[in-house]
C-alpha positions as a printed NumPy array, in Angstrom:
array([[  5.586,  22.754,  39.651],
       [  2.782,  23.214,  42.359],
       [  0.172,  22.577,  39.77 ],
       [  1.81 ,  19.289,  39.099],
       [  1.754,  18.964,  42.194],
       [ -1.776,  19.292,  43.193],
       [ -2.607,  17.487,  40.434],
       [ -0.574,  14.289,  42.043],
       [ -2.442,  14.993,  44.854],
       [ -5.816,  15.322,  43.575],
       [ -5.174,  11.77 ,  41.362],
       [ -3.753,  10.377,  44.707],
       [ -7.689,  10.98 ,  46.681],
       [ -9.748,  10.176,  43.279],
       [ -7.738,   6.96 ,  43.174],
       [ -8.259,   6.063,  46.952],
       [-11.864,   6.811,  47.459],
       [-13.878,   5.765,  44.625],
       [-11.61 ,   2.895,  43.185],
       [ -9.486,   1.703,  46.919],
       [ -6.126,   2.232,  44.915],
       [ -2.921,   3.714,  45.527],
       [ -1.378,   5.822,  43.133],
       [  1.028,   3.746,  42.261],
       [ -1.292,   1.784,  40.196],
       [ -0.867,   4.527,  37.814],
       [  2.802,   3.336,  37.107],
       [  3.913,   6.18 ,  37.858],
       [  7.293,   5.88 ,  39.665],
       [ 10.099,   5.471,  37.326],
       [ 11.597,   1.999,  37.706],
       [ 12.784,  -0.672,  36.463],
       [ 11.283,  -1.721,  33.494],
       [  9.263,   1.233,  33.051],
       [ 12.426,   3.494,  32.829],
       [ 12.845,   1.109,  29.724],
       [  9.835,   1.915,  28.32 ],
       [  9.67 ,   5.9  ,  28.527],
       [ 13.544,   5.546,  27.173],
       [ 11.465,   3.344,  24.2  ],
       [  8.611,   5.744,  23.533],
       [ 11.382,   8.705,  23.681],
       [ 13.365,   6.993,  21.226],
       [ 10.823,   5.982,  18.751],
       [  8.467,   8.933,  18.163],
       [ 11.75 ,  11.41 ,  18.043],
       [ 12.793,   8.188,  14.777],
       [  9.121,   8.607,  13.854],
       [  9.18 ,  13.076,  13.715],
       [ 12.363,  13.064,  11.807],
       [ 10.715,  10.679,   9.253],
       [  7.898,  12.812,   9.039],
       [ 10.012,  16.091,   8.918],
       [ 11.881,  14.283,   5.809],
       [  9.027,  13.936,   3.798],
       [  7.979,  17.387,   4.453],
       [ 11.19 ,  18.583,   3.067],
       [ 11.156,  16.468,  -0.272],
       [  7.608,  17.47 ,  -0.698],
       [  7.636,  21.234,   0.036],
       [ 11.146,  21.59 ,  -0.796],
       [ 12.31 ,  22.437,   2.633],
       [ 15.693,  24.743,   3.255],
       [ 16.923,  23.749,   6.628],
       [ 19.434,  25.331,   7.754],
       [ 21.909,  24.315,  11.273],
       [ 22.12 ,  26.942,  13.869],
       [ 25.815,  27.747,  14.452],
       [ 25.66 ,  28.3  ,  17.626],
       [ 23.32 ,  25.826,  19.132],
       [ 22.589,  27.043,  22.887],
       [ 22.982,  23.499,  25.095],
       [ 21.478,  25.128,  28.191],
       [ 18.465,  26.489,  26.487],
       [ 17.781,  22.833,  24.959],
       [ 18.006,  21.643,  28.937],
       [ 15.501,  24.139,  29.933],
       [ 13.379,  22.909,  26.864],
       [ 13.339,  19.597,  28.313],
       [ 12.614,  20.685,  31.618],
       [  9.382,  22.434,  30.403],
       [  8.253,  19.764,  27.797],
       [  8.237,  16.921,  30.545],
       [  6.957,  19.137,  33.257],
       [  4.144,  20.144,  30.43 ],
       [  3.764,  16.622,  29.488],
       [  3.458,  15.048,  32.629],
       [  0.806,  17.151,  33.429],
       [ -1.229,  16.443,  30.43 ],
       [ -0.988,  12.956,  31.196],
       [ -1.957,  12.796,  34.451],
       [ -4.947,  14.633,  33.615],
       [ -6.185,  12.834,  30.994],
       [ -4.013,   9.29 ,  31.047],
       [ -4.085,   9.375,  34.939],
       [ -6.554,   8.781,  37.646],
       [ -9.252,   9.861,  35.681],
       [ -9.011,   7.768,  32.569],
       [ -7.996,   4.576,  35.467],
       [-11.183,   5.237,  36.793],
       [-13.311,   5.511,  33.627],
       [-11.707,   1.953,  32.573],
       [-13.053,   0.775,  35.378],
       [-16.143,   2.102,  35.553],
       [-17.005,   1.971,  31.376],
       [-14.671,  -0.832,  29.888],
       [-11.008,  -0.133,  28.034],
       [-13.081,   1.556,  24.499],
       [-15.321,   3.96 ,  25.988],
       [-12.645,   5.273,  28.709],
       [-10.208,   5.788,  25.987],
       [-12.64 ,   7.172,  23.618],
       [-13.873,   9.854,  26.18 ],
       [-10.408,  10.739,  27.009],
       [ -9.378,  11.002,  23.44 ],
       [-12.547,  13.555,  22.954],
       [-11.71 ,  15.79 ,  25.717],
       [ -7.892,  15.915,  24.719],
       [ -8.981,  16.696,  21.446],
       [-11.203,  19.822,  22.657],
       [ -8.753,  20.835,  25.237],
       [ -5.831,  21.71 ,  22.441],
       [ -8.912,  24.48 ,  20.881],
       [ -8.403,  26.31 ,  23.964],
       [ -4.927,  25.61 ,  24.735],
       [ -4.052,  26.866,  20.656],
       [ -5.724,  29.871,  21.452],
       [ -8.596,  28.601,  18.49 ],
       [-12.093,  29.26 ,  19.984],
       [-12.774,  31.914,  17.767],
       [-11.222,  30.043,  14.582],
       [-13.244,  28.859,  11.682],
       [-14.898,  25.433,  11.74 ],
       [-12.367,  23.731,   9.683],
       [ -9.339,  24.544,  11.41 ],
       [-11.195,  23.606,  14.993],
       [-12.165,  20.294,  13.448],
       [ -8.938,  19.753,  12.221],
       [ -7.211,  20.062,  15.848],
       [ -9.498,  18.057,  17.903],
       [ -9.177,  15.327,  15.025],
       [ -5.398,  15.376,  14.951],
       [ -4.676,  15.775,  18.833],
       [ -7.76 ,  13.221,  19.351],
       [ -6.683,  10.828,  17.372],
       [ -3.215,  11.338,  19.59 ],
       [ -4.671,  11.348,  22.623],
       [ -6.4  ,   8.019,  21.761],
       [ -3.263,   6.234,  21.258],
       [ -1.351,   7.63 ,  24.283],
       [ -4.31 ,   6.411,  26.006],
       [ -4.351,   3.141,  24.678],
       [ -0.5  ,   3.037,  25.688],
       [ -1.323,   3.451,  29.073],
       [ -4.461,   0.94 ,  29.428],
       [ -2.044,  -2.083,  27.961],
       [  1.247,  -0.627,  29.434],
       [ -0.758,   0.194,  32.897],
       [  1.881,   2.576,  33.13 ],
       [  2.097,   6.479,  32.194],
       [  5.878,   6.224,  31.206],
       [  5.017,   4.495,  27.791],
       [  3.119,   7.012,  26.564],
       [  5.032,   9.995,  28.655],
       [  7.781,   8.776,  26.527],
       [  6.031,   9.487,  23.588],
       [  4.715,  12.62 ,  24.594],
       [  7.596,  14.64 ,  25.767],
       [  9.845,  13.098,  22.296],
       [  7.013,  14.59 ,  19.66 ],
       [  6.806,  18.033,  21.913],
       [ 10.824,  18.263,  22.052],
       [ 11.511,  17.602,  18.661],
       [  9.196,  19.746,  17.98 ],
       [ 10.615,  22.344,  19.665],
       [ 14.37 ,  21.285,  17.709],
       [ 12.79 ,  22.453,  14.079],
       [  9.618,  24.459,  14.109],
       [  8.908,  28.396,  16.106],
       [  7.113,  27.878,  18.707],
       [  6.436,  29.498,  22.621],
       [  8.713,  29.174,  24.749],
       [ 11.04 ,  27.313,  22.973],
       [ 11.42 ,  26.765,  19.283],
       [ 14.144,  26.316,  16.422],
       [ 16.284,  24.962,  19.329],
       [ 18.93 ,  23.423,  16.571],
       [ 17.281,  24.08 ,  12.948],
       [ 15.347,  27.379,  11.396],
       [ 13.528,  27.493,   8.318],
       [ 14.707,  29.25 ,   5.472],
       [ 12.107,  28.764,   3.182],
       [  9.569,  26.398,   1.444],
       [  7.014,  25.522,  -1.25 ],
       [  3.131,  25.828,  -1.142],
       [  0.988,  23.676,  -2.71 ],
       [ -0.42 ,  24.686,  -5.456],
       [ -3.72 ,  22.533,  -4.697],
       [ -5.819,  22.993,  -2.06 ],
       [ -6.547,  19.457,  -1.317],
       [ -2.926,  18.22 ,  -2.534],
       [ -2.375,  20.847,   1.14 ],
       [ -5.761,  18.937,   2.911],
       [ -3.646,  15.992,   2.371],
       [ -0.492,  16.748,   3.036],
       [ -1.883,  18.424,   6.166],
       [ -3.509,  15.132,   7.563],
       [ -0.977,  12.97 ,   6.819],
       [  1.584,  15.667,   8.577],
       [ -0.846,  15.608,  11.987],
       [ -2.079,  11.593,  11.884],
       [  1.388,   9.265,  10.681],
       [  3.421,  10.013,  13.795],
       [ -0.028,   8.723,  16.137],
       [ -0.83 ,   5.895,  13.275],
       [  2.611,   4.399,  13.133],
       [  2.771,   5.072,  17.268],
       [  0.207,   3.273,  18.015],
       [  1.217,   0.344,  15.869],
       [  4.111,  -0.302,  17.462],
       [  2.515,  -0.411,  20.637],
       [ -0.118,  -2.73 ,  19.162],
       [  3.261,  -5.154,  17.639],
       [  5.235,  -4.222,  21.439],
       [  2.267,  -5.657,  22.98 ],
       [  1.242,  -8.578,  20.365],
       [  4.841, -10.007,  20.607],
       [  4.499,  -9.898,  24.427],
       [  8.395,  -8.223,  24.526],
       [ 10.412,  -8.465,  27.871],
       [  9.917,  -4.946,  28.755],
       [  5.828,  -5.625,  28.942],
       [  6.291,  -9.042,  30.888],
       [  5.302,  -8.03 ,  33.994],
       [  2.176,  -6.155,  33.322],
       [ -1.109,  -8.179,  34.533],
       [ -4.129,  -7.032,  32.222],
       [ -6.133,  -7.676,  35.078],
       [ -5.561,  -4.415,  37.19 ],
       [ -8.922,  -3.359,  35.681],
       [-11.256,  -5.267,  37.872],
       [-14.525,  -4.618,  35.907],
       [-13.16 ,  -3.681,  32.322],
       [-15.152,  -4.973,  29.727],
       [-12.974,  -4.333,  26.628]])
């Protein structure tokens, strides 16, 4: 929590002494309409995982099977930690410094750049620096390719709830099927599966699995957006004073 915190802080002084801007230009107190659209993003990339989750158990053959005792409280603190986690991501690299790079670059640059750096950051977060090529490659494509669409959701949102939304619903149901630290197979566990039998039947299995929930994400922000929906009425695309995009 007091890393969140300084890093609220730290956004707060970026924001007011290079661009003159409070932080609230970063949408970042939950209200109104904004509540609507984290509840959105939540709603549709949690839709989006359980499609792709089906598919992976037609094509590997996956056993679920339903914890019988599913611990509520440890699904809370799961929550707690994947929003705490996720916030901070996003304020670090869909916050003041990707407002700022906007600004100072145009919409496509900022949100390239930010997509690169979120992309090398998960290397080092995985624990990968000393993995083989391919595997590296593979993260900072998938989590790039992520990290560009989150960041698109916040330059045409001009909020972080949007793409917060989406954030903490991939990392929780996540968290619902699949081991992971500190929380993992929260409500299902594996009981067994298929392997390919072809290593590049497996390539693309494995970049559909890490690239459909971002592709179809980031169309339905392109189609929320297009369609000008009540819950994006009151953005004004001209926060950016000098964005070129």
């Amino acid at each position: 929590m007091l890393g969140l915190l300084v890093i609220i802080v730290i956004s707060w002084i970026l924001l007011y002494f290079i661009e003159k801007k409070n932080i609230e230009v970063l949408g970042f107190i939950p209200c109104g309409k904004r509540i609507i659209q984290f509840v959105i993003g939540l709603g549709f990339i949690v839709f989006i995982n359980l499609i792709r989750i089906y598919i992976e158990q037609i094509l590997l053959d996956v056993d679920w099977k339903l914890n019988t005792k599913i611990n509520y409280s440890l699904i809370f603190d799961s929550f707690i930690y994947h929003i705490r986690s996720a916030l901070t991501e996003d304020l670090v690299f869909r916050g003041a410094l990707l407002y700022i790079l906007i600004s100072k670059l145009g919409a496509k640059r900022a949100i390239l750049i930010s997509a690169f750096f979120f992309g090398i950051y998960h290397v080092f977060s995985y624990g990968m620096t000393s993995e083989r090529i391919v595997p590296i490659v593979y993260v900072i494509l998938v989590t790039g390719v992520t990290g560009y669409v989150w960041a698109y959701t916040f330059y045409k949102s001009k909020s972080i709830l949007l793409g917060l939304g989406f954030h903490l619903g991939y990392n929780l149901t996540m968290s619902f099927f699949y081991s992971s630290q500190p929380y993992g197979e929260l409500i299902f566990t594996e009981l067994s599966r298929t392997n390919f039998t072809s290593e590049w039947n497996e390539l693309y299995f494995l970049l559909f699995n890490g690239l459909f929930p971002s592709i179809m994400t980031y169309i339905f922000v392109k189609a929320l957006f297009h369609f000008n929906t009540s819950i994006v009425q009151q953005q004004n695309n001209n926060d950016y004073e000098n964005d070129s995009n």
